[in-house]
C-alpha positions as CSV (number, residue, x, y, z in Angstrom):
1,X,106.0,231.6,167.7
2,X,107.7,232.2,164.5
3,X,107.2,234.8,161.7
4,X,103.7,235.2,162.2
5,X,101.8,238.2,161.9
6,X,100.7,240.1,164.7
7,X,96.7,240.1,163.5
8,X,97.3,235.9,163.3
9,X,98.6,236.5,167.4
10,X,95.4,237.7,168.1
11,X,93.4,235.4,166.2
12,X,94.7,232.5,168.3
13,X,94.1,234.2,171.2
14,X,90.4,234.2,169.5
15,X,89.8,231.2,168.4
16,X,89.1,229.4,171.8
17,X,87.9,232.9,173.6
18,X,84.8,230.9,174.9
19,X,87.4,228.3,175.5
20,X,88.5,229.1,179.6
21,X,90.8,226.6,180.3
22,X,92.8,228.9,177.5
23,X,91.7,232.2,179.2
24,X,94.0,234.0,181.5
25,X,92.5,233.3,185.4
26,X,91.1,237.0,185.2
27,X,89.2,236.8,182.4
28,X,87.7,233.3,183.5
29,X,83.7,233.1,183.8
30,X,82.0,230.2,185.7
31,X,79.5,231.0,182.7
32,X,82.5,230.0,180.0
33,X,83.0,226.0,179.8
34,X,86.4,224.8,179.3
35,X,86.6,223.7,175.2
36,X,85.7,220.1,175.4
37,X,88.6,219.3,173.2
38,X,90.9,220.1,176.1
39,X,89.7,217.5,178.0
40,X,91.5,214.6,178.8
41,X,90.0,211.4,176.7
42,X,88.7,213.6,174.0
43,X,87.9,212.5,170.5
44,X,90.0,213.6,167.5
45,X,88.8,213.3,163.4
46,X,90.2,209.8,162.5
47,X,92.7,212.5,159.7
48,X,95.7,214.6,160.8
49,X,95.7,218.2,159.6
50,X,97.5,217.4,156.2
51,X,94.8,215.1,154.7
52,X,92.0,217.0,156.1
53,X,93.6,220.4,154.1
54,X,94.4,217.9,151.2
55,X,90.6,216.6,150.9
56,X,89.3,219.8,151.9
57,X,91.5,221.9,148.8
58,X,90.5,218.7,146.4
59,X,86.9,219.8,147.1
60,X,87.3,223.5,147.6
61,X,89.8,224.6,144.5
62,X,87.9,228.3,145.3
63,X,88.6,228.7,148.4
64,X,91.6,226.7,149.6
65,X,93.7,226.7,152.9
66,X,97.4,227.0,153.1
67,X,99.5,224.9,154.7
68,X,99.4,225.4,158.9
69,X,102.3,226.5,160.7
70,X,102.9,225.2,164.2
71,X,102.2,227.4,167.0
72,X,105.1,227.7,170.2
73,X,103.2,227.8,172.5
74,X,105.5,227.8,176.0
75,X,102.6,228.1,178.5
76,X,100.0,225.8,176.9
77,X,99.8,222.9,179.1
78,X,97.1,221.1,177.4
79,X,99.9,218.8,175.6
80,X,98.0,219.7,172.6
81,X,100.2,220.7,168.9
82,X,98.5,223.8,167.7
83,X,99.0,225.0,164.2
84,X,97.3,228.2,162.1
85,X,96.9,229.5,158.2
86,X,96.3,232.6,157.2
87,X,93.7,233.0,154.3
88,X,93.4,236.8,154.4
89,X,94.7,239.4,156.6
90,X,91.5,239.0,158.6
91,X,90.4,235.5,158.1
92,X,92.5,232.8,159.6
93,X,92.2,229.0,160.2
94,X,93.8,227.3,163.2
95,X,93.7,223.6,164.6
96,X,94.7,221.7,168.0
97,X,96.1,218.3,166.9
98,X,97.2,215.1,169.4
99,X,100.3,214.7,170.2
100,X,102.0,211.7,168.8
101,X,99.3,211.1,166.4
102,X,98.5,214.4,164.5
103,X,94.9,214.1,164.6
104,X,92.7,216.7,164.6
105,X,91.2,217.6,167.6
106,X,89.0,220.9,166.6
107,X,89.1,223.0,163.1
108,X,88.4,227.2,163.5
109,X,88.0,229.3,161.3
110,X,88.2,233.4,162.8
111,X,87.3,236.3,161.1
112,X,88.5,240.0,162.6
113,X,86.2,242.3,161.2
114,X,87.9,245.9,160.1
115,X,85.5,248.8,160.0
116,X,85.9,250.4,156.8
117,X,84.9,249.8,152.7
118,X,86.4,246.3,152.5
119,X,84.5,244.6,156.0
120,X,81.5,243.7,154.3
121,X,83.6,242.0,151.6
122,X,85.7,240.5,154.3
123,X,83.0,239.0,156.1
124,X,80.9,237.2,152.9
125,X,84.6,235.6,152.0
126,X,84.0,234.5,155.9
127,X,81.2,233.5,155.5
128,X,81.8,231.2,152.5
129,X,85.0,229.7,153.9
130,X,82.7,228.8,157.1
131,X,79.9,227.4,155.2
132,X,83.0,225.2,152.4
133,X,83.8,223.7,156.2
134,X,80.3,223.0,157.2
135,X,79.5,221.4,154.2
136,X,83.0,219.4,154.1
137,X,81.6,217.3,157.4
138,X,77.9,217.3,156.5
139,X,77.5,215.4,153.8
140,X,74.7,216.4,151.3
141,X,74.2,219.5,151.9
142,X,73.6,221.9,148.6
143,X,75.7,225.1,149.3
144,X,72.2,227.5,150.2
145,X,71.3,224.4,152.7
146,X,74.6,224.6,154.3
147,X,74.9,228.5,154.3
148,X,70.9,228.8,155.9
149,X,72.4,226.0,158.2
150,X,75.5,228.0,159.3
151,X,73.5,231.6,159.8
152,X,71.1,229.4,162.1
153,X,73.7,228.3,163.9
154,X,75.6,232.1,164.3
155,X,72.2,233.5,165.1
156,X,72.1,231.3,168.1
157,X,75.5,232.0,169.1
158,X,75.1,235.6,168.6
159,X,76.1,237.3,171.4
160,X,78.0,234.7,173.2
161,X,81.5,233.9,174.1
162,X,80.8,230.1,173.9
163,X,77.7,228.4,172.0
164,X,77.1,225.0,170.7
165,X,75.4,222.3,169.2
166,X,75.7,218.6,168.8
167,X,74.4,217.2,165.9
168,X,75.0,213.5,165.2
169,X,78.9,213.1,165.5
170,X,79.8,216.8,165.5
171,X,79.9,219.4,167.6
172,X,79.6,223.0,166.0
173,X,81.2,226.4,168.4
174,X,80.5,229.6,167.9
175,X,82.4,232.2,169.8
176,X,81.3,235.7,168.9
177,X,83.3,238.4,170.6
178,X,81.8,241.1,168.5
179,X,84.4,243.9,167.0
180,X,87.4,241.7,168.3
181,X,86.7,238.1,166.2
182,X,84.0,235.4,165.4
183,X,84.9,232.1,165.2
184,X,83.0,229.1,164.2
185,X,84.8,225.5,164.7
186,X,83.8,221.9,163.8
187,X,84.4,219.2,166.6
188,X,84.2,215.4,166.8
189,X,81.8,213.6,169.5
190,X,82.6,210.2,170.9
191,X,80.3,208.0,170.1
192,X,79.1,205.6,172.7
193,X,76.5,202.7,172.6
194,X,73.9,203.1,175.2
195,X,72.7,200.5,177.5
196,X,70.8,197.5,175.8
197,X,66.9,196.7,176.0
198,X,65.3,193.9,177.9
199,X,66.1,191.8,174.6
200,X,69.6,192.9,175.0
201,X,70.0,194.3,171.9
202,X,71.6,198.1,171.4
203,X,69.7,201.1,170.0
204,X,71.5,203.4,167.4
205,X,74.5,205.0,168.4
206,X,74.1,207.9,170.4
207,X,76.8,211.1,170.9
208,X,77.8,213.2,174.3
């Protein structure tokens, strides 16, 4: 890892905290699913990291994202490239990207909440980077819709080290390890076509 701040350390060790294939064996649960986007076959956002930050900035001139740095990561062995940007000193953004390609494979965003005058602050900038991402993969959403959308979705993953939801091509995680980080990450589903009708014709698309 190189030049990055010790607070950023921890927020990767965050950001997939419901994740247990990236959990040391002692701090595995049965309970905790490995994150799907360590699995082998997994879907990635047709975009590498680059033009999702370009077309995410482009749309969000208020609250942008800097560029990511790659992580070193010596013992990972999910032959995954993992990069992270630092928006505050405790909000940061952090991706795993294919190999070879670049694509994006998840996009996090973890918030470390510091007791004291400025965590209530902290948290609504949080919160409005969370709901800029939301709303950047869910089209048509006015920026109340996709902030009720997002609490609705942290309510239910209040709580827990691993929650999600599958909504049409997405999968949204929340991971809320209370006083030591939330994260809440956007995921693509691969899209299959399920088995035809008697007429031999296909119904809609349907994700796993």
């Amino acid at each position: 890892m190189k030049n990055l701040p010790g607070a950023l350390l921890l927020s990767l060790a965050l950001t997939a905290p419901a994740f247990a294939a990236d959990l040391p064996p002692r701090e595995r649960s049965e309970s905790v699913p490995a994150a799907p986007y360590l699995l082998a076959g997994a879907p990635t956002f047709d975009m590498t990291i680059g033009q999702f930050r370009e077309q995410y900035n482009a749309a969000n001139a208020d609250l942008p994202l800097m560029e990511y740095r790659a992580i070193d990561s010596k013992n990972d062995s999910s032959r995954l490239t993992r990069a992270a940007s630092k928006i505050s000193e405790t909000l940061y953004a952090s991706t795993a990207l294919e190999q070879g390609t670049g694509k994006v494979k998840t996009l996090q965003l973890t918030w470390l909440p510091v007791p004291g005058p400025d965590e209530k602050a902290s948290q609504e900038k949080a919160m409005a980077y969370m709901t800029a991402l939301l709303r950047f993969f869910v089209s048509g959403l006015t920026p109340d819709e996709a902030r009720q959308k997002l609490n609705a979705l942290l309510s239910e993953g209040k709580g827990a080290r691993y929650f999600s939801r599958n909504e049409g091509a997405l999968r949204f995680v929340v991971a809320d390890n209370g006083d030591k980080g939330l994260t809440f990450a956007i995921e693509p589903l691969k899209l299959t076509l399920p088995p035809t009708d008697q007429d031999g014709k296909n119904d809609e698309k349907q994700s796993h």
